[in-house]
VEXNU-467595 format. One record per residue (C-alpha): residue number from 1; x, z, y; residue in three letters. Coordinates in Angstrom, 2 decimals. Each point is the difference from the previous one (the first is absolute). Example, Ala and Ser with C-alpha at 12.3 -4.5 7.8 and 13.67 -1.06 7.14 Angstrom:
<sites>
SITE drentor    east      up   north sese
SITE       1   12.30    7.80   -4.50  ALA
SITE       2    1.37   -0.66    3.44  SER
</sites>
This chain:
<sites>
SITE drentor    east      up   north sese
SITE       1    0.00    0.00    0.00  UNK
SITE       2    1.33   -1.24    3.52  UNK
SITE       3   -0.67    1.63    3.08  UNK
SITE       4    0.21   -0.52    3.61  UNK
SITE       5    0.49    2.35    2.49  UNK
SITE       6   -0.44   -0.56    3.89  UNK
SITE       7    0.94    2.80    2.14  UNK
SITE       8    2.18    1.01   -2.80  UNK
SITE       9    2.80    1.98    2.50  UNK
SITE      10   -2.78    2.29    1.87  UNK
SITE      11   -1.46    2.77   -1.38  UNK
SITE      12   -2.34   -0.23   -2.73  UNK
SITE      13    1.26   -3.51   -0.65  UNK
SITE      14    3.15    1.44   -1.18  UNK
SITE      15   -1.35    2.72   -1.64  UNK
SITE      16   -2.32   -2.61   -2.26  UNK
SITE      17    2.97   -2.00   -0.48  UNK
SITE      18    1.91    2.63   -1.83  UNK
SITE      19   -3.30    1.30   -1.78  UNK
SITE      20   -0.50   -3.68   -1.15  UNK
SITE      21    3.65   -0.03   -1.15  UNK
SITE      22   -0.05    3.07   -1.59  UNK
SITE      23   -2.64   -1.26   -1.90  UNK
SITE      24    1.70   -3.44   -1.46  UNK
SITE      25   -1.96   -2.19    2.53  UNK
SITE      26    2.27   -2.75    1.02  UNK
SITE      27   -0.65   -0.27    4.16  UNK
SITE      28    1.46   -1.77    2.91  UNK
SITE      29   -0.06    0.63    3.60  UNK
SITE      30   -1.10   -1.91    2.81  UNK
SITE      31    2.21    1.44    3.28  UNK
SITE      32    1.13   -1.34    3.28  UNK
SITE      33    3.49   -1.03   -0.18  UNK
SITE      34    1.57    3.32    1.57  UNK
SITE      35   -2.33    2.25   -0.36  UNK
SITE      36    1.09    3.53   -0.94  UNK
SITE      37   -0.12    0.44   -3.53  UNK
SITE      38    1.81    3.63   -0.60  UNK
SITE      39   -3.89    1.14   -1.61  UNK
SITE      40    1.15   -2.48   -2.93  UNK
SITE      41    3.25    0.85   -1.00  UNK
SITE      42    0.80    0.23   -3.64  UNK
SITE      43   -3.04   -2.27   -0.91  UNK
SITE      44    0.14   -3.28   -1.92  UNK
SITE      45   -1.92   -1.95    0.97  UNK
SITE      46   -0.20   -4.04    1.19  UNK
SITE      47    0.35   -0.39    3.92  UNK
SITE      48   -1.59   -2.93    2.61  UNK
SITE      49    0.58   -0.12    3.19  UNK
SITE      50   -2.81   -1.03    2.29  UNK
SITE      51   -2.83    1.09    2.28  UNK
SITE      52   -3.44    0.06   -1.12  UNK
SITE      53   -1.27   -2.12    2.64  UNK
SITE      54    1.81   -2.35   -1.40  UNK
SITE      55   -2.21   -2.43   -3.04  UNK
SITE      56    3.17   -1.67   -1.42  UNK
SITE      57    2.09    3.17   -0.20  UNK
SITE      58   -3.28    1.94   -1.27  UNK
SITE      59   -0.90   -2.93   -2.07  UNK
SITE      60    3.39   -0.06   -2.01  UNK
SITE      61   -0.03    3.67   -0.45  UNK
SITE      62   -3.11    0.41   -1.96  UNK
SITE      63    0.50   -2.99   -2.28  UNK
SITE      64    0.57    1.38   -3.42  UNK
SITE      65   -1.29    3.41    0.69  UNK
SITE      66   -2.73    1.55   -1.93  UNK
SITE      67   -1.50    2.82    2.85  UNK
SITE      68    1.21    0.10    3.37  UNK
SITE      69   -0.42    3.20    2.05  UNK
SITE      70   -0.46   -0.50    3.90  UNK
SITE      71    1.31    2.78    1.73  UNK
SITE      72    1.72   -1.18    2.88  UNK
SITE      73   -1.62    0.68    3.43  UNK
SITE      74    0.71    0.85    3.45  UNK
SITE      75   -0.49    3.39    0.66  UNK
SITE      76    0.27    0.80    3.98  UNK
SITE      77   -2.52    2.50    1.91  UNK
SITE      78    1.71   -1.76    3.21  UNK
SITE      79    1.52   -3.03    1.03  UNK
SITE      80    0.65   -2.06    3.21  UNK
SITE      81   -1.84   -3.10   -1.85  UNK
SITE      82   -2.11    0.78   -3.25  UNK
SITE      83   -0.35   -3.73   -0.34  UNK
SITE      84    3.25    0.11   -2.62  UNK
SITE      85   -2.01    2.75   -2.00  UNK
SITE      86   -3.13   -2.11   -0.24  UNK
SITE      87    1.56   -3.05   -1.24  UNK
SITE      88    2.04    2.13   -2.57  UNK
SITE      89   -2.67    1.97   -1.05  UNK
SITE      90   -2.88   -2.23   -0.11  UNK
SITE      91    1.68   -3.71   -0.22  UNK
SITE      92    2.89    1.11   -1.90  UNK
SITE      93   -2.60    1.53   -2.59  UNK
SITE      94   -2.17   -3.10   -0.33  UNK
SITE      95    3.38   -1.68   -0.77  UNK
SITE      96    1.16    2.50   -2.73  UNK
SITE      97   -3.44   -0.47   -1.31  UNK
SITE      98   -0.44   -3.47    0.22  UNK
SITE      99    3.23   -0.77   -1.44  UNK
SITE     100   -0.32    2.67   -2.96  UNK
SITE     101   -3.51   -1.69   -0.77  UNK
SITE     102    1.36   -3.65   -0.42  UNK
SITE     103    2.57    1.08   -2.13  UNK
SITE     104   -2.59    1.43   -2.66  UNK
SITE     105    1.33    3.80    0.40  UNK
SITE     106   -1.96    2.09   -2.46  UNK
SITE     107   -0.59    2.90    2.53  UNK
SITE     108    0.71    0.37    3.42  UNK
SITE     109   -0.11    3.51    1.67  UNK
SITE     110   -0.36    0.22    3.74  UNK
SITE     111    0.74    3.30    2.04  UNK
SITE     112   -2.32    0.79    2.33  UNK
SITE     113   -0.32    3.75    1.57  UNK
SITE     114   -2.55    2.64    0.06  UNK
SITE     115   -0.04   -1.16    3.79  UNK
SITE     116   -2.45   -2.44   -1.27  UNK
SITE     117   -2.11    2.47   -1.81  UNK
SITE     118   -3.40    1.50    1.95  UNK
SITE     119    0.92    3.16    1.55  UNK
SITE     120   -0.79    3.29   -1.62  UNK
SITE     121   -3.60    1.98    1.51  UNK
SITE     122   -0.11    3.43    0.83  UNK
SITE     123   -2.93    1.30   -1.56  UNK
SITE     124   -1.15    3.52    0.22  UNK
SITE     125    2.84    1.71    0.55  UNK
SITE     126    2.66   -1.79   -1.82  UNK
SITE     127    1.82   -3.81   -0.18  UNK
SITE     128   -1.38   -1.91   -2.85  UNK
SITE     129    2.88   -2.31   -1.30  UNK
SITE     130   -0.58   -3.60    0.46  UNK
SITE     131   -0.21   -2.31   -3.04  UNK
SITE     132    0.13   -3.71   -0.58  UNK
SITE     133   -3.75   -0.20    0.73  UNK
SITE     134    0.12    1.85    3.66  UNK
SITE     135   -1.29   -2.89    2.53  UNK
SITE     136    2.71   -1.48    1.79  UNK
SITE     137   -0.61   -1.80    2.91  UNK
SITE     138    2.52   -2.47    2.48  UNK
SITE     139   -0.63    2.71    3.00  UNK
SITE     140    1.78    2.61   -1.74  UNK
SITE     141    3.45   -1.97   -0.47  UNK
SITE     142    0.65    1.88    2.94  UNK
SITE     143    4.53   -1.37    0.99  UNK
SITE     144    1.34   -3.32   -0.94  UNK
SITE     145    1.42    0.98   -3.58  UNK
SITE     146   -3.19    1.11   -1.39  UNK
SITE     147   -1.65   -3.11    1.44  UNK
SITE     148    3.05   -2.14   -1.55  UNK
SITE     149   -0.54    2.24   -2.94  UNK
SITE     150   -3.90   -0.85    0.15  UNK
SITE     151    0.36   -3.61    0.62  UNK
SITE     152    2.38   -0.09   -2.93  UNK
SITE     153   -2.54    1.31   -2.62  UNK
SITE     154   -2.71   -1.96    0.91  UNK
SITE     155    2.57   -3.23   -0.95  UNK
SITE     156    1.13    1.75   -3.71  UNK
SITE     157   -4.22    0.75   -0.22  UNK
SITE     158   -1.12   -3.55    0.83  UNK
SITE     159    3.00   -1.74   -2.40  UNK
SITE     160   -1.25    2.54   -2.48  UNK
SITE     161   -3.28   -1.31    0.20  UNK
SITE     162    1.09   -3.58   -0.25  UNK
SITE     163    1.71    0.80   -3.04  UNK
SITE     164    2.94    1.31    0.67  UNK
SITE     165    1.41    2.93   -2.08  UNK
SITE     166    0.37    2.68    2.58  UNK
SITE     167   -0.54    3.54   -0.22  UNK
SITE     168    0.52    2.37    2.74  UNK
SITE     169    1.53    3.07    0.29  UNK
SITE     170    0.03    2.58    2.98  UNK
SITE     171    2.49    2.42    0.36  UNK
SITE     172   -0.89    3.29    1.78  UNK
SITE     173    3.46    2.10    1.46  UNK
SITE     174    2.95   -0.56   -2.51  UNK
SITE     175    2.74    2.27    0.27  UNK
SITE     176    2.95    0.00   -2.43  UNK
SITE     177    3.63   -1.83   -0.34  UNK
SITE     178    1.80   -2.65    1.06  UNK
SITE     179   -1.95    0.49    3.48  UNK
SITE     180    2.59   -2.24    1.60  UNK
SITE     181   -0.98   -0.47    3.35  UNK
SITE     182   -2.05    2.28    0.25  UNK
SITE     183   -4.11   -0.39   -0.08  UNK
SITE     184   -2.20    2.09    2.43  UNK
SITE     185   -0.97    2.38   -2.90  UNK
SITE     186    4.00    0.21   -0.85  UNK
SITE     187    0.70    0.54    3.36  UNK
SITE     188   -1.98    3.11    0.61  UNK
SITE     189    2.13    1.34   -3.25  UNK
SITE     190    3.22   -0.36    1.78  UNK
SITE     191   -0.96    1.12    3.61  UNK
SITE     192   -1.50    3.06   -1.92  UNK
SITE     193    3.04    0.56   -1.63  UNK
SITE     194    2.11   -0.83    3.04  UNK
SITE     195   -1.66    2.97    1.86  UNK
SITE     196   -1.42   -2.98    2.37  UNK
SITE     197   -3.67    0.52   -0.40  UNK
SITE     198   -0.89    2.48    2.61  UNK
SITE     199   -3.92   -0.21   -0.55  UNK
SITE     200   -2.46   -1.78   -1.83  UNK
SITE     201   -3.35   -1.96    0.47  UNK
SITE     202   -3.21    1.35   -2.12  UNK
SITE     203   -0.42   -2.81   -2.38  UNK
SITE     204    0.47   -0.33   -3.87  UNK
SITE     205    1.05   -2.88   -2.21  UNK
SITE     206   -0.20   -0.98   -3.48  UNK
SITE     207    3.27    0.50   -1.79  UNK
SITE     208    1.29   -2.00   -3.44  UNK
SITE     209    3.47   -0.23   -1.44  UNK
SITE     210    1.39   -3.43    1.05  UNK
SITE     211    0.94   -0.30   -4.10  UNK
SITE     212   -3.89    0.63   -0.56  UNK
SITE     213   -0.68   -2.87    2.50  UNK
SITE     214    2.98   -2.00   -2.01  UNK
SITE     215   -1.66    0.47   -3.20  UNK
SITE     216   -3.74   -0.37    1.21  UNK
SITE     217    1.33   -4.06    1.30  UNK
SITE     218    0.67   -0.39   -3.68  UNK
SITE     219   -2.73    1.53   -1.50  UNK
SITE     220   -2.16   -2.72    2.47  UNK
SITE     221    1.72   -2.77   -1.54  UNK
SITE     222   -0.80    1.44   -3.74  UNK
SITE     223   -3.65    1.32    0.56  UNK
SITE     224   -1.16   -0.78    3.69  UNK
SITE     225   -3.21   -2.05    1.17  UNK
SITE     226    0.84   -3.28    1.33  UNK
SITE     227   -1.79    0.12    3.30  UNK
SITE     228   -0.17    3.91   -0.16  UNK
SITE     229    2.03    2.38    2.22  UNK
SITE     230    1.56    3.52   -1.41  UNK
SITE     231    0.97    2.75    2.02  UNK
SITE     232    3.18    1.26   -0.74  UNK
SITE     233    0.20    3.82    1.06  UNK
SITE     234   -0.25    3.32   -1.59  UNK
SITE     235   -3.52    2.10   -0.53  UNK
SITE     236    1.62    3.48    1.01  UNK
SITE     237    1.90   -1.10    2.80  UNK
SITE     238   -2.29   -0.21    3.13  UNK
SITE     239    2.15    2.12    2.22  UNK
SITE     240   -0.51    1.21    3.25  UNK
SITE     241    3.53   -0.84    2.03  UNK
SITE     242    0.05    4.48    0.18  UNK
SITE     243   -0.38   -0.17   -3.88  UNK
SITE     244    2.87   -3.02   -0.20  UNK
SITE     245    2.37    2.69    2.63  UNK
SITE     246   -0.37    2.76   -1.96  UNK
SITE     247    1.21   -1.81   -3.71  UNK
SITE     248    2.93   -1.50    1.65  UNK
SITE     249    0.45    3.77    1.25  UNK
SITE     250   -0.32    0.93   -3.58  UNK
SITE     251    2.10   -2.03   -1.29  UNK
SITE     252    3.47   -0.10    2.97  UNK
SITE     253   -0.52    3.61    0.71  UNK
SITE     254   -0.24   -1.49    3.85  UNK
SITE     255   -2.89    1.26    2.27  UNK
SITE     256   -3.04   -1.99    0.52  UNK
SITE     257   -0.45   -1.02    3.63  UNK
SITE     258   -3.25    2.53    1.45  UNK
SITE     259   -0.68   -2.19    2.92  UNK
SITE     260   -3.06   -2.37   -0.78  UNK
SITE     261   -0.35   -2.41    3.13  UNK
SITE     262   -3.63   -0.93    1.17  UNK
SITE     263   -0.90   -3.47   -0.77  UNK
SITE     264   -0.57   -0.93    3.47  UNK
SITE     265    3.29    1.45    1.10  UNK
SITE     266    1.66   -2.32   -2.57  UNK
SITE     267   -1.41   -3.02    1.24  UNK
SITE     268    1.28    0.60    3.22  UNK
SITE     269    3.35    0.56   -1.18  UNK
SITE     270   -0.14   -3.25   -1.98  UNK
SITE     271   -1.72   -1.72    2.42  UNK
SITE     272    3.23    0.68    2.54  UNK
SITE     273    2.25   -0.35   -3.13  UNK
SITE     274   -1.27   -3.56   -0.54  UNK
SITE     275    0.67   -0.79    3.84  UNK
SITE     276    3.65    0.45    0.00  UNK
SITE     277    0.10   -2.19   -3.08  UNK
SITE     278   -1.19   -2.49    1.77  UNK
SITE     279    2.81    0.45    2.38  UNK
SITE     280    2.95    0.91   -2.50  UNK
SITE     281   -1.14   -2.30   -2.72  UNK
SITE     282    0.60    3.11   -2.38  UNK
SITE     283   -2.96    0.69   -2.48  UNK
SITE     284   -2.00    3.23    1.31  UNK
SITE     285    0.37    3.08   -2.05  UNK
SITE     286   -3.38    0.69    0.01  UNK
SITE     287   -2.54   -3.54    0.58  UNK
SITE     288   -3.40    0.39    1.12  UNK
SITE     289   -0.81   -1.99   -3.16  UNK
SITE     290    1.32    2.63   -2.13  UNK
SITE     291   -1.55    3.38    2.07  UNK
SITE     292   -3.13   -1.67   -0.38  UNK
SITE     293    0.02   -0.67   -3.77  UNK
SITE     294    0.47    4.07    0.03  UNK
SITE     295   -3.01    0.46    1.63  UNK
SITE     296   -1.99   -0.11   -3.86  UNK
SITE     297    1.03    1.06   -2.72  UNK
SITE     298    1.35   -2.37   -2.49  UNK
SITE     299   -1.49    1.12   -3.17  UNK
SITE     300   -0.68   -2.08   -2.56  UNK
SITE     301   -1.08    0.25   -3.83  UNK
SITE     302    2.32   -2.15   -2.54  UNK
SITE     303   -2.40    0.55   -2.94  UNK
SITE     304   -0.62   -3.62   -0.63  UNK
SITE     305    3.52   -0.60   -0.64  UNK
SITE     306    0.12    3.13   -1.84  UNK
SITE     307   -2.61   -0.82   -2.16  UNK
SITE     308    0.60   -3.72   -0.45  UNK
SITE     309    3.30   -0.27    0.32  UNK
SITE     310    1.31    3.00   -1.34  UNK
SITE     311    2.07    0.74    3.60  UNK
SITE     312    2.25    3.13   -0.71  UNK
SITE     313    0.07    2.81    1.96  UNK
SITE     314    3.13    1.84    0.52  UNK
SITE     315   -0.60    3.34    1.78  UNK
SITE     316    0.03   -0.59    3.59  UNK
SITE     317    2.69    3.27    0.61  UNK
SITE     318    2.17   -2.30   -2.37  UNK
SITE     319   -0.21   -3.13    2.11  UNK
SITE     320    1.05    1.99    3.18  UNK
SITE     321    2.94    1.54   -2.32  UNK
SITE     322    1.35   -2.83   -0.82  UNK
SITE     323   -0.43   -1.61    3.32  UNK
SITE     324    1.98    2.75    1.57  UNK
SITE     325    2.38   -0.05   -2.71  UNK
SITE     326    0.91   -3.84    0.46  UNK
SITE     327    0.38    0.97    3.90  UNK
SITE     328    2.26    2.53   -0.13  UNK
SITE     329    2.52   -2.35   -2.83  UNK
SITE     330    0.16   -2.60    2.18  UNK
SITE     331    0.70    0.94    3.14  UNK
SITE     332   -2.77    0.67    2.33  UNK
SITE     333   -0.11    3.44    0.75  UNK
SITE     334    2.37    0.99    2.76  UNK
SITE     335    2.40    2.64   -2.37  UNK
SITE     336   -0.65    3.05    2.35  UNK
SITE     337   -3.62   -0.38   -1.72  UNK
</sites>
């Protein structure tokens, strides 16, 4: 079995290379010619060079292949120009599609994000998680990437349709190794453990073990719906951002930040953050786009992939270990931490 990977030096692309390796799968990886690629060292595996926006590059690197995984994406919260993101995300993903489709790939698994899941209600007291089946409308893709993000699905559902073996899978908050650059979700890890996370916004998100997410892409190629998305996450790990502090306190032995900013106060300070961007060119450390995803709470309930699929779950407090762990052994905790 033959595999193709695009996105196959970020984060869960590299993870699902080596889980596909580990496994006996023959893959190869679609990258841009000098991308970083430290998240694959030690893997064999087959390498192209070539943007997915690209047919002929895309085209030649799913011939022979029995599943291709689509993974790559832009992932920005800000930019100067989002038109680059767009035609990445949403072109570049028709391409990959496309391409995979005319060369008779058995199964092609697209990653989408729980950004393009319906938001979760509160209901009488508490957040019900949102599911597969929460209504999802355009109005609530509410930056750029999930409207990319949006715009992208609705091209892997309408192929799917047409016949096209595509099943999707969305990801909630992976945390775990080989968190190269690093993600949002990684990023909060290593200002938290850098003693540079002062305070906190009151919002939660739904945690998974980027191995989990590495093994649920498989499992859609072996038992997934064509046309039918899966939401890769983990049942007991809705998490308030207090409850996410105080397990990374639990685990470093570092105190939790006590300080929980307003939400109103934080859009002001990313709304000033995001106007000396525009002047410096520098990405703001905190983007409107991202302050107000934290207004809800992104909770969200992966039994369909549990249940269908099979999707592990690896306790949450051993995601955040390990994620810590590969932090600390490769360099990016300043050593006085």
């Amino acid at each position: 079995m033959k595999c193709l990977v695009t996105g196959a030096t970020g984060f869960v692309g590299s993870n699902l290379v080596h889980e596909l390796v580990a496994r006996g799968y023959t893959v190869r990886v679609l990258v841009r010619p000098g991308s970083d690629r430290r998240a694959l060292e030690g893997v064999a595996c087959e390498w192209a060079e070539g943007d997915i926006t690209d047919r002929e590059a895309v085209y030649r690197a799913v011939r022979g292949c029995d599943w291709v995984f689509h993974v790559a994406a832009s992932y920005h919260l800000w930019m100067r120009d989002y038109q680059p993101m767009f035609d990445t995300n949403v072109g570049g993903t028709r391409v990959v599609l496309e391409a995979a489709t005319r060369a008779g790939c058995q199964r092609i698994v697209y990653t989408s994000t729980v950004g393009c899941i319906g938001l979760p209600r509160f209901w009488e007291g508490r957040w019900i998680p949102a599911d597969e089946s929460t209504p999802v409308s355009l109005a609530q893709m509410s930056n750029p990437y999930k409207l990319s993000k949006w715009q992208a699905e609705q091209v892997a559902l309408q192929l799917a349709r047409a016949g096209s073996p595509v099943v999707i899978v969305n990801p909630s908050a992976p945390i775990g190794p080989r968190d190269v650059k690093p993600t949002p979700t990684g990023r909060i890890i290593v200002d938290f453990l850098n003693r540079a996370l002062p305070a906190y916004v009151d919002t939660g998100l739904n945690w998974v073990h980027v191995r989990d997410v590495a093994v649920g892409h498989i499992l859609a190629a072996e038992r997934g719906r064509i046309g039918e998305r899966y939401i890769l996450g983990h049942a007991e790990a809705n998490w308030t951002f207090r409850q996410t502090l105080e397990v990374l306190s639990e685990l470093t032995g570092l105190p939790a930040p006590r300080l929980r900013i307003p939400w109103w106060l934080a859009m002001v300070v990313a709304w000033i953050d995001e106007r000396r961007a525009t002047v410096t060119g520098r990405p703001p450390r905190a983007p409107l786009a991202g302050v107000r995803m934290a207004r809800y709470r992104m909770f969200f309930n992966p039994t369909k992939a549990i249940r269908e699929l099979g999707l592990p779950q690896t306790p949450p407090k051993e995601a955040f270990a390990d994620a810590v762990n590969w932090f600390r052994a490769h360099g990016y905790v300043r050593q006085s931490q």
